[in-house]
DRENSE-655898 format. One line per field, with one value per residue: residue number from 1; residue in three letters; x, y, z of N, C-alpha, C, O, CB in turn. Coordinates in steps of 0.001 Angstrom, whole numbers. Glycine has a CB too. Layout:
<atoms>
i = [NUM,...]
aa = [ala,...]
nx = [X,...]
ny = [Y,...]
nz = [Z,...]
cax = [X,...]
cay = [Y,...]
caz = [Z,...]
cx = [X,...]
cy = [Y,...]
cz = [Z,...]
ox = [X,...]
oy = [Y,...]
oz = [Z,...]
cbx = [X,...]
cby = [Y,...]
cbz = [Z,...]
</atoms>
This chain:
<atoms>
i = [1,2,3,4,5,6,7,8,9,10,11,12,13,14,15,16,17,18,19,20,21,22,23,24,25,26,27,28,29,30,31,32,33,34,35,36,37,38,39,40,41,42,43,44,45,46,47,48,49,50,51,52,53,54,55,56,57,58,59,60,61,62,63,64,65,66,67,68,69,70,71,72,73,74,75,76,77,78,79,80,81,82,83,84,85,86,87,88,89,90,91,92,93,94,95,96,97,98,99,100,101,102,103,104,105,106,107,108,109,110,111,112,113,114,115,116,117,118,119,120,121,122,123,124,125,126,127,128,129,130,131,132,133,134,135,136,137,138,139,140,141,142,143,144,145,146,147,148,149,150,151,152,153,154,155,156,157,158,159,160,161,162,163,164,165,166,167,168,169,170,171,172,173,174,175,176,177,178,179]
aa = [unk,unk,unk,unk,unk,unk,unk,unk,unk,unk,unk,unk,unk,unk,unk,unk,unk,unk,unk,unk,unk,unk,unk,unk,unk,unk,unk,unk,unk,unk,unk,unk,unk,unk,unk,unk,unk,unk,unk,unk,unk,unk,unk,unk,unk,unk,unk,unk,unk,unk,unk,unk,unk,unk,unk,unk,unk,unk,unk,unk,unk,unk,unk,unk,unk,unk,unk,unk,unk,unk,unk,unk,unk,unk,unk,unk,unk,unk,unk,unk,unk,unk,unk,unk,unk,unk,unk,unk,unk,unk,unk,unk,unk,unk,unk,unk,unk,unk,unk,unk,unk,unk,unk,unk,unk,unk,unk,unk,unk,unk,unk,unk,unk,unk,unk,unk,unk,unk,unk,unk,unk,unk,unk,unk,unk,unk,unk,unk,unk,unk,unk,unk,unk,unk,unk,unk,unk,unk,unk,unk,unk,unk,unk,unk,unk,unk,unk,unk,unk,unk,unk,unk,unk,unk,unk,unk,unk,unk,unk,unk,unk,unk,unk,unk,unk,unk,unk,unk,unk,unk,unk,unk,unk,unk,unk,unk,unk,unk,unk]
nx = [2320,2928,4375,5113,6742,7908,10010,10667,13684,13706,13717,13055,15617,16098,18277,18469,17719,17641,16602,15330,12479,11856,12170,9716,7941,8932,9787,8968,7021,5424,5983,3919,2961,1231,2559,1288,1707,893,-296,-3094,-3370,-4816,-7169,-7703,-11066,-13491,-15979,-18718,-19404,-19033,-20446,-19858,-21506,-20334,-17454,-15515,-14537,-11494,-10080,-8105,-4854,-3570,-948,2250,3661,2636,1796,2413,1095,798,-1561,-4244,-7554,-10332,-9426,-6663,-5599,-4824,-3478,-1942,-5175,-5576,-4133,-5505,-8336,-11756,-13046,-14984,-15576,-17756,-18196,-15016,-12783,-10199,-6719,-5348,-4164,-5354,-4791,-2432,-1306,-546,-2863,-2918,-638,-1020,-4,-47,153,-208,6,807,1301,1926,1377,1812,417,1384,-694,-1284,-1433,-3641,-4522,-4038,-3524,-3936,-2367,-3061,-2316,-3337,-3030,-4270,-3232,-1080,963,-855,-1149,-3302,-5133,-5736,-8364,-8969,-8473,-10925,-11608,-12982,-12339,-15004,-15438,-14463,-13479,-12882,-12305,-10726,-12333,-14529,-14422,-13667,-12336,-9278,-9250,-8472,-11197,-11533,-10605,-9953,-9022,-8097,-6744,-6412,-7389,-6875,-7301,-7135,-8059,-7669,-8790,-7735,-8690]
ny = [18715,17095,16875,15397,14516,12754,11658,8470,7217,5744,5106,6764,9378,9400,8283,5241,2561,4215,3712,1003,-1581,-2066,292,2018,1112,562,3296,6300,6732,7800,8831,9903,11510,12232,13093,13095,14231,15057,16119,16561,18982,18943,20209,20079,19699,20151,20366,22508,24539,27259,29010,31509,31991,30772,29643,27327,25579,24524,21855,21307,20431,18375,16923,17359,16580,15311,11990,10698,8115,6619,4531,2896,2456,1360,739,1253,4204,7118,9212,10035,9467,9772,12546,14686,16793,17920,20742,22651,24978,27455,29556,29978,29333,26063,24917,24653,24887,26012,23591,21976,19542,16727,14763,11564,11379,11693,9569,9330,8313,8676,7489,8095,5993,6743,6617,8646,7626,8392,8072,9015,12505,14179,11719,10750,8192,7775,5897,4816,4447,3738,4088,5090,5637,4569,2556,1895,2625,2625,5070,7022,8320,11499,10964,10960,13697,14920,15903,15312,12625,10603,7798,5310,2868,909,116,1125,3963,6548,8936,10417,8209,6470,6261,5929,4712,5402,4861,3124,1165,2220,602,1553,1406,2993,4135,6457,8603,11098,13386]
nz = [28405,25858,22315,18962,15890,13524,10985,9379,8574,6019,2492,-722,-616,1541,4594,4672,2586,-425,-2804,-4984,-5237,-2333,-1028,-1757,-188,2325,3297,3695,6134,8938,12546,14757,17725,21029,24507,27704,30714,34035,37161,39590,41915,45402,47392,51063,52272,54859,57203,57772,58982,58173,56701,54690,51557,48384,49360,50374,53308,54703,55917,59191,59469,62021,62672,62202,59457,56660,55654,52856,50757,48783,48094,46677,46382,48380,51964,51157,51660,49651,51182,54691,56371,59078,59757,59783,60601,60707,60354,63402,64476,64081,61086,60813,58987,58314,58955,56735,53754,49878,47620,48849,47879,45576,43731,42187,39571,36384,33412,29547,26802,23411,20429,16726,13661,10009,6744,3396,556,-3178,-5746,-8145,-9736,-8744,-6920,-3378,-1015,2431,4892,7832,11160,14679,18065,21280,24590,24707,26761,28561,30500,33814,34302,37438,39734,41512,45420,48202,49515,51504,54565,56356,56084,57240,58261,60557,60786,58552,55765,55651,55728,52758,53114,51921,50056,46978,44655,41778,38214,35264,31412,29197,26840,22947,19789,16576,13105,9674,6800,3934,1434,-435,-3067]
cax = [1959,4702,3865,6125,6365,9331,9824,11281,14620,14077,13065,14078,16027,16547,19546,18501,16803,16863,15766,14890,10999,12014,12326,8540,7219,9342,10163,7738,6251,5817,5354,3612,2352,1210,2495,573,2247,-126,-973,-4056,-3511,-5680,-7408,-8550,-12261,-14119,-17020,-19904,-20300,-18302,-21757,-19926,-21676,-18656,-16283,-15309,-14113,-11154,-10030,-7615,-3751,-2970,-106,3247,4066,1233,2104,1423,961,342,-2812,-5228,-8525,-10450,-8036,-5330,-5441,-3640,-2311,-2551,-6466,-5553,-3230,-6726,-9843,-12693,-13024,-16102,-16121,-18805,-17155,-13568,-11492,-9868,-5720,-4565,-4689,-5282,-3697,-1317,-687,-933,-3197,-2061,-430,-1871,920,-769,950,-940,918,-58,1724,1121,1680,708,974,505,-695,-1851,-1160,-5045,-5124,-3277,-4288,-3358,-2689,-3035,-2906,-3297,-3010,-4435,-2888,-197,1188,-1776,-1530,-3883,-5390,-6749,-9024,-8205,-8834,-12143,-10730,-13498,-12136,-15945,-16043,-13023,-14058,-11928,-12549,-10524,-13181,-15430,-13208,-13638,-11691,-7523,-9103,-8716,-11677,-11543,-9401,-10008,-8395,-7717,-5832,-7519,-6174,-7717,-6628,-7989,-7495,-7739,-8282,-7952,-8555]
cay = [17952,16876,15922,15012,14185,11712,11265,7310,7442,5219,5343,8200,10948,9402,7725,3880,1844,5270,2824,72,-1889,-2110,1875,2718,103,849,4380,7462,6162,8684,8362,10728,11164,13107,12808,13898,13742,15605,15957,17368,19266,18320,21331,19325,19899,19619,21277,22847,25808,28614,30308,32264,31603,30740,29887,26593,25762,23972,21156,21443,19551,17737,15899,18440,16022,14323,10870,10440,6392,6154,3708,2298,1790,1264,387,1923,5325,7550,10049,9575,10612,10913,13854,15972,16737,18986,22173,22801,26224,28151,30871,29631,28029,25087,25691,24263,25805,25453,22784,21777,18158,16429,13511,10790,11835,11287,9293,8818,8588,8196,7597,6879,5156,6462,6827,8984,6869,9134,7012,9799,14048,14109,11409,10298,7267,7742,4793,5080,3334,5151,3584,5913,5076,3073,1869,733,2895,3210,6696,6927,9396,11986,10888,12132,14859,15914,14562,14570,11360,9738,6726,4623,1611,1335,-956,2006,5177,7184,10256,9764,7237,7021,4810,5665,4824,5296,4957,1946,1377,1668,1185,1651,1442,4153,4777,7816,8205,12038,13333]
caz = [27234,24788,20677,18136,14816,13360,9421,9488,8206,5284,1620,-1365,-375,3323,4802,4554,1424,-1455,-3877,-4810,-4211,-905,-449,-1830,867,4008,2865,3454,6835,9486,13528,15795,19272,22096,25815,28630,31918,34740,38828,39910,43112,46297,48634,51821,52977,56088,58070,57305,60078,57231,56761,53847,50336,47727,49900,51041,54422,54688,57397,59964,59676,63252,61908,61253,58107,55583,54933,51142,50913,47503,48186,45652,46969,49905,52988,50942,51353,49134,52037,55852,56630,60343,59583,59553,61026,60539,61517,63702,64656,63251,60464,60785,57476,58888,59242,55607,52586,48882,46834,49861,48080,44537,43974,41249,38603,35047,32220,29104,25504,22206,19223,15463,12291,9037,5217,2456,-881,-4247,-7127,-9556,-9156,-7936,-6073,-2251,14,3773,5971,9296,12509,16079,19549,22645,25783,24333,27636,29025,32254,34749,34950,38723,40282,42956,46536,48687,49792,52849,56410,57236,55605,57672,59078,61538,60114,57068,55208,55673,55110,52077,52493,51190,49184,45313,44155,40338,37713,34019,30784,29076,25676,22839,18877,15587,11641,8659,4766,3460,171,-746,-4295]
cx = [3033,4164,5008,5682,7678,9190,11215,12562,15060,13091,13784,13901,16382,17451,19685,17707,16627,16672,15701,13253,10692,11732,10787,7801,7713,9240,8412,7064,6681,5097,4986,2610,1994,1771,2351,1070,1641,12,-1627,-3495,-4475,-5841,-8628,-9445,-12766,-14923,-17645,-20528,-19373,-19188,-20929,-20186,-19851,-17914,-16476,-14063,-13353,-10865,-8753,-6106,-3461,-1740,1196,3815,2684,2208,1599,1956,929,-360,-3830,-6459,-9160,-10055,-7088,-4916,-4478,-2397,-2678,-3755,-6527,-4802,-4434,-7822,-10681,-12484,-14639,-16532,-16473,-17677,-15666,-12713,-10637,-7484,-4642,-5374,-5031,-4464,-2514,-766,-948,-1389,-2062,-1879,-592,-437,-112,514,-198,27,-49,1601,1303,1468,789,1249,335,214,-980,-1523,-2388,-4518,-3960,-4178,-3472,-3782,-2294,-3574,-2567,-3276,-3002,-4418,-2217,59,398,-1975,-2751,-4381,-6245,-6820,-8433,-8768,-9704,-10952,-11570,-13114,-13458,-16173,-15079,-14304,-13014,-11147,-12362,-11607,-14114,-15295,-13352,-12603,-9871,-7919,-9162,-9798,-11987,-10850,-10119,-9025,-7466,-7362,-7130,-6581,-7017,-7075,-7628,-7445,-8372,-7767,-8496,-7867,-8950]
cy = [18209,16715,16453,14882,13539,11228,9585,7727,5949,5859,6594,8929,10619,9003,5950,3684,2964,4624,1728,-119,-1461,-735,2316,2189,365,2367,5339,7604,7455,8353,9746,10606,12512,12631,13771,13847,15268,15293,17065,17601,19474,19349,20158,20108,19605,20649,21749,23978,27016,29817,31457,31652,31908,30204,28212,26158,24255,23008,21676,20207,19443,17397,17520,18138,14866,13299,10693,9027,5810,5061,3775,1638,1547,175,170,2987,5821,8728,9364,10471,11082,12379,14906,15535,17859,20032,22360,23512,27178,29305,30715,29113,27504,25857,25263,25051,25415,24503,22627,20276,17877,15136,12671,11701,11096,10919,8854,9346,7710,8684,7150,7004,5580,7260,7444,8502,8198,8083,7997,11333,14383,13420,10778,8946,7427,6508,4565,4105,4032,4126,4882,5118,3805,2115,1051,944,3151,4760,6854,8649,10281,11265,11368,12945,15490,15429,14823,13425,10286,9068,5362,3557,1708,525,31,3420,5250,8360,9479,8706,7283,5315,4817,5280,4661,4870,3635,1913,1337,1819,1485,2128,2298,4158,5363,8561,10042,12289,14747]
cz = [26180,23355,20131,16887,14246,11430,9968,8619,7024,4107,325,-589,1500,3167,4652,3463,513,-2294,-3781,-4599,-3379,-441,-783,-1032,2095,3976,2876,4948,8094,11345,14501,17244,20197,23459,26866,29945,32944,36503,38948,41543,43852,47366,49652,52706,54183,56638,57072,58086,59111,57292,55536,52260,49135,48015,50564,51874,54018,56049,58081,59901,61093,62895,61482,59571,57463,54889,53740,50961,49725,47059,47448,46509,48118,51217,52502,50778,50617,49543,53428,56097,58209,60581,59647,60230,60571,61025,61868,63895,63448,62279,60820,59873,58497,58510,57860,55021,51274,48081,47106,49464,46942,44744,42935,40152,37088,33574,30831,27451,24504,20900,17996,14365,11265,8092,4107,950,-2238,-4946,-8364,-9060,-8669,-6411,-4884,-1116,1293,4400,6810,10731,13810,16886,20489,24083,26021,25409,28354,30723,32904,35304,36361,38943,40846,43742,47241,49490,51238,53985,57031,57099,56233,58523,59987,61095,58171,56130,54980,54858,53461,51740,52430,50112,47824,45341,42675,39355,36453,32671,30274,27360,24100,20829,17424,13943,10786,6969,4860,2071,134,-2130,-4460]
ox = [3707,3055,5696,4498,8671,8300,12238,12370,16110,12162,14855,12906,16772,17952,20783,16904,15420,16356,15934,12613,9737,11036,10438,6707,6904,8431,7312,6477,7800,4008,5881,1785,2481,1380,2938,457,1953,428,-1248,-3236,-5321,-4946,-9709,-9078,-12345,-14543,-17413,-21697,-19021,-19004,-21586,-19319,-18894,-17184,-17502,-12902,-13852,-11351,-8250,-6363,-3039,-1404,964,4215,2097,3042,391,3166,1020,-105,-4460,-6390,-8390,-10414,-6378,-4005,-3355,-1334,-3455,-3718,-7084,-4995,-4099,-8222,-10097,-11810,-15494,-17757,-15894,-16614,-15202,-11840,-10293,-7145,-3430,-6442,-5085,-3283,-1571,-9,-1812,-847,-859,-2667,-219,0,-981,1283,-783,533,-1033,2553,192,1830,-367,2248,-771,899,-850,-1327,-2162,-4239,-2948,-5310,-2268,-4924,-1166,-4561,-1614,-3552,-2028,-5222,-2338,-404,646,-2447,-3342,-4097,-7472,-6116,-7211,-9709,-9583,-9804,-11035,-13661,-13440,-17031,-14966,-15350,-12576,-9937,-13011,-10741,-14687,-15816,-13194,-12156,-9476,-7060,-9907,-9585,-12630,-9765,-10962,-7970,-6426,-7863,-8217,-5681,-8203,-6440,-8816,-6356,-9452,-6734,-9514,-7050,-8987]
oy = [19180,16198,17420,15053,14062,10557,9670,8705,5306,6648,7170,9287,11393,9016,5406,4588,3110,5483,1174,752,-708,-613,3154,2749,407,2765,5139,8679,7951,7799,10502,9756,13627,11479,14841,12889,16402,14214,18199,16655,20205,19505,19659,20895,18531,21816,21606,24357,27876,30977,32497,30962,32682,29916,27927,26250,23281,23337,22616,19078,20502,18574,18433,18957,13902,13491,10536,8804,4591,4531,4831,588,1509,-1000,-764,3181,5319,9087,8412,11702,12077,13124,16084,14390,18781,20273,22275,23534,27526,29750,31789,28339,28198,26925,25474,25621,24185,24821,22863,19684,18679,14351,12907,12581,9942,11844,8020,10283,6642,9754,6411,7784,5110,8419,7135,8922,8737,7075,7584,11402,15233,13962,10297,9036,7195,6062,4079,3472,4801,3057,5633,4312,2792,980,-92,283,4114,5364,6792,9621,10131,10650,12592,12715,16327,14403,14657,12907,9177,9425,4491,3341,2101,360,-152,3823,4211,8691,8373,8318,8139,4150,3872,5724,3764,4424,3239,2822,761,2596,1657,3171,2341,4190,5237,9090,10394,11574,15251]
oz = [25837,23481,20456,16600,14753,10908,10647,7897,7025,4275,513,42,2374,2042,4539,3232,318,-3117,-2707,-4008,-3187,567,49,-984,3022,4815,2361,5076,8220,11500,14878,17579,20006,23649,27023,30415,32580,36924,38656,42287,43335,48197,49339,53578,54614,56539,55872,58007,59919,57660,55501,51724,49125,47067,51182,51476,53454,57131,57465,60318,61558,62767,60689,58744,57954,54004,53563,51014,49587,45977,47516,47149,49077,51289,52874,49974,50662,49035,53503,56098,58673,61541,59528,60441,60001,62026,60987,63782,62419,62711,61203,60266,59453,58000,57886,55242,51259,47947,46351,50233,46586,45523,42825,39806,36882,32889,31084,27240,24685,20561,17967,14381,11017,8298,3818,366,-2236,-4773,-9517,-7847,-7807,-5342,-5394,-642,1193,4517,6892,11105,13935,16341,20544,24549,26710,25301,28737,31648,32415,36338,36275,38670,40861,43240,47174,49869,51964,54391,58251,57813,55712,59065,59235,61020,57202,55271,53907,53818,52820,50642,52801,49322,47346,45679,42219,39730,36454,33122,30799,26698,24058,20514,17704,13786,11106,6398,5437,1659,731,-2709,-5582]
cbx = [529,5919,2146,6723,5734,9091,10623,10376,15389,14188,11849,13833,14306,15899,19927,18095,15239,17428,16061,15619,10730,13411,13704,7967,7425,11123,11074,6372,6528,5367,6254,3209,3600,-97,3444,-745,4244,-1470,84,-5632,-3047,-5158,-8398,-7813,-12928,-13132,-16505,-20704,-19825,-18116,-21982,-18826,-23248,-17895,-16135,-15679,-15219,-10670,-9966,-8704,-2567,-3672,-1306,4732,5744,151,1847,1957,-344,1157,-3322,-4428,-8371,-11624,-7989,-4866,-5480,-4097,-2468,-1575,-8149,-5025,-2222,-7275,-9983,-13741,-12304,-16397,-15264,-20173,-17586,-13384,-9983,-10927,-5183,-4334,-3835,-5392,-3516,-1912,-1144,-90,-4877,-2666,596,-3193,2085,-2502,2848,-2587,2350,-2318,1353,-130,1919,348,-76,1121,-2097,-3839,-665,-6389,-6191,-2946,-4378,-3752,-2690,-3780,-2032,-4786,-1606,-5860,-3861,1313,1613,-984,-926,-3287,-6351,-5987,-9789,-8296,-8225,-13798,-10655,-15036,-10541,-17004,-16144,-11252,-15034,-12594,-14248,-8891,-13621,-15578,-11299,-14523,-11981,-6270,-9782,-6621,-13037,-11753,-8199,-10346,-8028,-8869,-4392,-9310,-4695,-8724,-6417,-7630,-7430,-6868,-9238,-7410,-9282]
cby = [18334,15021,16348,13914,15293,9767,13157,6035,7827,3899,5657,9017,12416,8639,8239,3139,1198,6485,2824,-241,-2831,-2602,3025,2824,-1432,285,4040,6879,4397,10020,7200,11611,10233,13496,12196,13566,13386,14983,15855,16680,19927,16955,23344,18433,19539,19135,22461,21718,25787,28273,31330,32959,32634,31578,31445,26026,26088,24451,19397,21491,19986,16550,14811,18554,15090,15494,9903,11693,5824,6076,3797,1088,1111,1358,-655,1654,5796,7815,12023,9557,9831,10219,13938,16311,16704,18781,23984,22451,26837,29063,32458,28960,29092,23246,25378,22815,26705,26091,23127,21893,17144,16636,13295,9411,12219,13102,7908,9270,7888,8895,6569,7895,3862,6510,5624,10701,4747,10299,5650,9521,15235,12947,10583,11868,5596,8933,3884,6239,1610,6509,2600,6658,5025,3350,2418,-898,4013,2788,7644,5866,9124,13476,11004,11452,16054,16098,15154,14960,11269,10645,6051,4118,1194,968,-2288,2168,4610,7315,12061,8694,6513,7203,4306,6309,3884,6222,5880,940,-199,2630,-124,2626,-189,5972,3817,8234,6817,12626,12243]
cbz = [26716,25191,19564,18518,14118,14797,7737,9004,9509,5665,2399,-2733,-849,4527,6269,5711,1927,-1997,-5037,-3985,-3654,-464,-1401,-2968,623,4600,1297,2155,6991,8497,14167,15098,20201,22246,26051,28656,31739,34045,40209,39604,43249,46804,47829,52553,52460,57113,59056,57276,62540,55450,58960,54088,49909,47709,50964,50488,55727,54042,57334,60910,58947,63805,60133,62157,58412,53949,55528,49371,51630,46916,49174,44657,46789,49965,53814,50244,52160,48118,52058,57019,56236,61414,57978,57923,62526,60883,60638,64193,65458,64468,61153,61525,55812,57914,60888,55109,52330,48523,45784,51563,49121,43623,43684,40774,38919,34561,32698,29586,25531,22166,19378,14226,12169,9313,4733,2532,-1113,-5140,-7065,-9969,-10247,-8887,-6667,-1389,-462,4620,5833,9284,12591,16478,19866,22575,26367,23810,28167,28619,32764,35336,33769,40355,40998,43513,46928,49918,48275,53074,58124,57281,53904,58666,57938,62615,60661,56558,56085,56938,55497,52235,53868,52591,49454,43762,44934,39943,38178,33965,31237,29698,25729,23660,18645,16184,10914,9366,3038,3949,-1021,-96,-5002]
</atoms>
């Protein structure tokens, strides 16, 4: 996670417009933001014969290399789900390990716009304008993650699949009157 803060480079005492109208109107204006850039890493599940409380049993990699497909949805997985199977024997963890893969990774930037006017030694008006999730990306889920849920039939199939996606733009204006 990134944030900023940016004084505009106009107005008194900056480098463009120090006086003038023009400079108490463009002049003063300030831009800030956060950016979030993220991947959740993916421990793949399977079985149900572990028998140890706590502890979950992982699946089994067939496959020497995991196709990662980068698939949206169901019958688009987002790795290959035949690369795995369950593990069936009783008390055994399956032959992968923790957080052997990252699902999607999470872009998100929120910025805001905004000015503090004096008019009096009391009193300040702030005016402010924000946008969250300027770009307008797509935040998707992880993928099921258990290969008991693999199903042949991609139409069916759950596990590799991402079926969530959140995060949609969103913007909103404020005054501020402090005194």
């Amino acid at each position: 996670m990134k944030s900023y803060v940016y004084d505009l480079p106009a107005g008194p005492g900056k480098r463009w417009l120090k006086s003038g109208p023009l400079s108490n109107v463009i002049g003063g204006w300030r831009v800030s933001g956060v950016l979030t850039l993220t991947g959740t890493p993916l421990t793949i599940t399977g079985g149900s014969a572990l028998n140890t409380p706590g502890s979950t049993q992982t699946a089994n990699q067939v496959k020497p290399d995991v196709q990662i497909l980068h698939g949206i949805n169901i019958g688009n997985p987002w790795f290959d789900p035949t690369a795995f199977v369950t593990e069936t024997r009783n008390g055994v963890f399956g032959n992968t390990g923790r957080n052997i893969m990252n699902g999607p990774g999470l872009f998100n930037l929120d910025a805001s716009l905004f000015k503090i006017v004096k008019f009096a030694e009391r009193f300040a008006l702030e005016i402010r304008g924000e946008a969250f999730a300027v770009t307008n990306t797509p935040q998707f889920s992880n993928p099921g993650t258990n290969a008991a849920n693999f199903n042949p039939d991609p139409s069916k199939n759950t596990f590799g699949v991402v079926t969530g996606a959140g995060g949609a733009r969103g913007l909103q204006l404020g005054l501020k009157l402090n005194f």
